[in-house]
C-alpha positions in Angstrom: -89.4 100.3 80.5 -89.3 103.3 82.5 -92.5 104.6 84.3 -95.8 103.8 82.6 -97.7 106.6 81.4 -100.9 106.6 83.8 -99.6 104.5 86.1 -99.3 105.8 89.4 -96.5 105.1 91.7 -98.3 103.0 93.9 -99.0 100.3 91.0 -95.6 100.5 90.4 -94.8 99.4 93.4 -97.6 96.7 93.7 -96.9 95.7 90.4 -93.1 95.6 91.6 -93.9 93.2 94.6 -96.1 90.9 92.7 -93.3 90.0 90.0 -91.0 89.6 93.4 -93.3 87.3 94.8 -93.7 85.2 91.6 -90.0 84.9 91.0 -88.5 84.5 94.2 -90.6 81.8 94.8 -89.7 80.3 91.4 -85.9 80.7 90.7 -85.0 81.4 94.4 -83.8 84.6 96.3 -80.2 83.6 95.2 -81.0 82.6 91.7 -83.1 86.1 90.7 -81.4 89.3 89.2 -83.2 92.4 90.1 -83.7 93.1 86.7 -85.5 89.5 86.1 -88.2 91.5 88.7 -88.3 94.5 87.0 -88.8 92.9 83.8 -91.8 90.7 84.6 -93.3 94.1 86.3 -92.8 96.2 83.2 -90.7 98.5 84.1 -86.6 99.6 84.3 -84.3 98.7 86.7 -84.6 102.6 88.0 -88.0 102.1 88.6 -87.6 99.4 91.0 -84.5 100.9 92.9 -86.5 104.1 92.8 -88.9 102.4 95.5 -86.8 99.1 96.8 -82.8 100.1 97.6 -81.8 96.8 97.7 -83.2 93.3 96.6 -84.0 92.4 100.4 -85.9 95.3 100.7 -87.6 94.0 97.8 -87.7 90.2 99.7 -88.6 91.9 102.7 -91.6 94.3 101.4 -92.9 90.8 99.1 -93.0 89.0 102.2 -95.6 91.4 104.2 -97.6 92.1 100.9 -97.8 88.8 99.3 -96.7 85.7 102.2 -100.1 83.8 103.3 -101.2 85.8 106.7 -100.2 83.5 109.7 -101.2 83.5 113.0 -104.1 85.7 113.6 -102.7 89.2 113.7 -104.2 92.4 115.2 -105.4 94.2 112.2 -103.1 96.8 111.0 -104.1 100.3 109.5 -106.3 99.8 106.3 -106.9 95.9 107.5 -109.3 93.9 109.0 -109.4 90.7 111.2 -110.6 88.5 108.6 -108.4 89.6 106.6 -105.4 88.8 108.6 -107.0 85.6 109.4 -106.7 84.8 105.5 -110.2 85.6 104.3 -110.9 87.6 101.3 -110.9 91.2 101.9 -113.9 93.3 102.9 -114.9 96.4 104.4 -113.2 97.4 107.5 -114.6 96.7 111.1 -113.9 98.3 114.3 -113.8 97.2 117.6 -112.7 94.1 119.2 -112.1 90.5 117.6 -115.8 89.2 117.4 -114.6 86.1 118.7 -112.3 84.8 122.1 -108.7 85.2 120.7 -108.5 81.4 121.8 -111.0 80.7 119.0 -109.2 82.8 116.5 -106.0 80.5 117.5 -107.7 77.2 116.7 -109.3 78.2 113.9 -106.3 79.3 112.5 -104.3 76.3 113.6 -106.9 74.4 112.3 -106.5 75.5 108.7 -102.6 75.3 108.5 -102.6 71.4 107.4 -104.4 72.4 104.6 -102.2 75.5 103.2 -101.4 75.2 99.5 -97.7 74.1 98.8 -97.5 77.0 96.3 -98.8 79.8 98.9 -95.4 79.1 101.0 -93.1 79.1 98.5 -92.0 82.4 99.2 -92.0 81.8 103.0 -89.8 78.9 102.2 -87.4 80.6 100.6 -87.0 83.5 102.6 -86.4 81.0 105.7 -84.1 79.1 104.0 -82.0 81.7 101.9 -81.9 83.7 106.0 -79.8 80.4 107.3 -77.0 81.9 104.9 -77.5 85.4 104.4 -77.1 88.2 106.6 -78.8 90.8 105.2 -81.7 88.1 104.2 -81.6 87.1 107.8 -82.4 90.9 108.9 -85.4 91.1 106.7 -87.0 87.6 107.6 -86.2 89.1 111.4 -87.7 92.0 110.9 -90.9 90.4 109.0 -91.1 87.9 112.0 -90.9 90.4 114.4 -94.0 92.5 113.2 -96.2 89.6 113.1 -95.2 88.0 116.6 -95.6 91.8 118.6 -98.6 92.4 116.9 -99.9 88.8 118.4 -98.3 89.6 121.8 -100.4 92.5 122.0 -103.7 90.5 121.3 -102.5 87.9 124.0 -101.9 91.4 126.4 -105.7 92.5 125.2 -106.9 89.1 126.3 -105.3 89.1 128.7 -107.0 92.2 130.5 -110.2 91.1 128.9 -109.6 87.5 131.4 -109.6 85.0 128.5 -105.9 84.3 129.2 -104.1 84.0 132.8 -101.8 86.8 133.1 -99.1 83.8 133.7 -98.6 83.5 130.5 -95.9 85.4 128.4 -97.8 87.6 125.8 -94.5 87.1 123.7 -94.3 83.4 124.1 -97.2 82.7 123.4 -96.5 84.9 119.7 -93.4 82.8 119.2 -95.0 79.5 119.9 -97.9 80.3 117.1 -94.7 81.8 114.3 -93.0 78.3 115.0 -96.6 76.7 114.2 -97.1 78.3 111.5 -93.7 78.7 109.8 -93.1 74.8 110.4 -96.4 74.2 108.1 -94.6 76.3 105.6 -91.9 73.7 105.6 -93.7 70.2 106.4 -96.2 70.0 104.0 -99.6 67.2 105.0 -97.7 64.7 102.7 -94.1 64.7 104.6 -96.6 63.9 108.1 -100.2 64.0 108.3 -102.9 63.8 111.2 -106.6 63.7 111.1 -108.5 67.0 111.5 -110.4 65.9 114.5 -107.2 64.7 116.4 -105.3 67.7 115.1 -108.0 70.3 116.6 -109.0 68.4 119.3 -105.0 68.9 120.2 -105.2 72.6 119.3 -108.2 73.4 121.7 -106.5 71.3 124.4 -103.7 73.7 124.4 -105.7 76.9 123.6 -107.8 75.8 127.3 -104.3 75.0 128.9 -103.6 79.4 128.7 -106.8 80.0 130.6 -107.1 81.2 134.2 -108.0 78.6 136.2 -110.8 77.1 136.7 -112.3 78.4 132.9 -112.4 77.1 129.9 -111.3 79.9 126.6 -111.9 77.5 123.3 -115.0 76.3 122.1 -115.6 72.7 123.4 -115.9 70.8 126.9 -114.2 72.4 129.0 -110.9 70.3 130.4 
């Protein structure tokens, strides 16, 4: 199970990171063998330490090609906004978000209630597993880290564009949307539910609290 003839080296890798996904999420970080991954990919154990030098690498590079996208996220090379935003994939756009970042924030608040269980299993694990592993720990950090600077600089775009008051920490405001977002990973709709009206209703409240005074950033009365 060495390389595959006429498979290149980047479906080795993708192939790599979807059997990571897949078994992390089912036997646990702890309770998967590096060559249970390379097995389910197809290929030897070289293969895989040929492009992953450890298995949190592998955790690490599974987790930003395969964990459900979540807060909105400034597209990255090669992405779009919807996509971030979990849409399917398309063509990419330039320019600026077509909508008010506050927007973008309640509608992807909105949806996390309704995230499959399975999608998060790999979040889960990588959260969890971090609380007792060190070098676990540095990957989840790292992965965290990328998402939340990426947000702070569309809170810092906003905030020049004057859709959020300057008041407000670019930073915190990334952190605050993580926690969100990694808590729905964790408390699923059946541990403790809330309608979707309340639950927006709640989200724009908080969206229209970031404004400079005196205007109103989500869709909705203003407050």
């Amino acid at each position: 199970m060495g390389r595959i003839a006429g498979v290149s080296p980047a479906e080795t890798r993708a192939r790599l990171l979807r059997a990571a996904a897949a078994v992390f999420a089912e036997r646990g970080y702890e309770g998967t063998r590096v060559a249970e991954i390379a097995a389910v990919a197809g290929v030897s154990r070289g293969a895989l330490y040929a492009h992953f030098a450890s298995k949190a690498e592998l955790l690490l590079a599974a987790l930003r090609a395969h964990a459900p996208k979540l807060p909105p996220l400034a597209p990255g090379p090669g992405e779009q906004l919807g996509e971030q935003l979990g849409e399917q994939p398309g063509e990419q756009s330039a320019g600026p978000p077509p909508e008010p970042l506050a927007d973008l924030l309640v509608a992807a608040g909105a949806r996390l209630p309704h995230r499959r269980p399975a999608d998060d299993e790999l979040i889960v694990e990588a959260l969890v597993t971090a609380r007792r592993d060190d070098e676990v720990a540095d990957a989840v950090r790292e992965w965290a880290g990328e998402r939340t600077t990426r947000l702070a600089g569309m809170v810092r775009a906003a905030q020049d564009g004057g859709e959020v008051d300057d008041a407000v920490s670019p930073l915190a405001l990334a952190h605050l949307c993580f926690l969100l977002a990694a808590g729905s990973a964790l408390v699923t709709p059946d541990v403790s539910a809330v309608g979707d009206a309340e639950w927006t209703a709640l989200l724009r409240r908080l969206v229209n609290a970031i404004a400079p005074d005196g205007t109103t950033t989500s869709k909705g009365e203003p407050l």
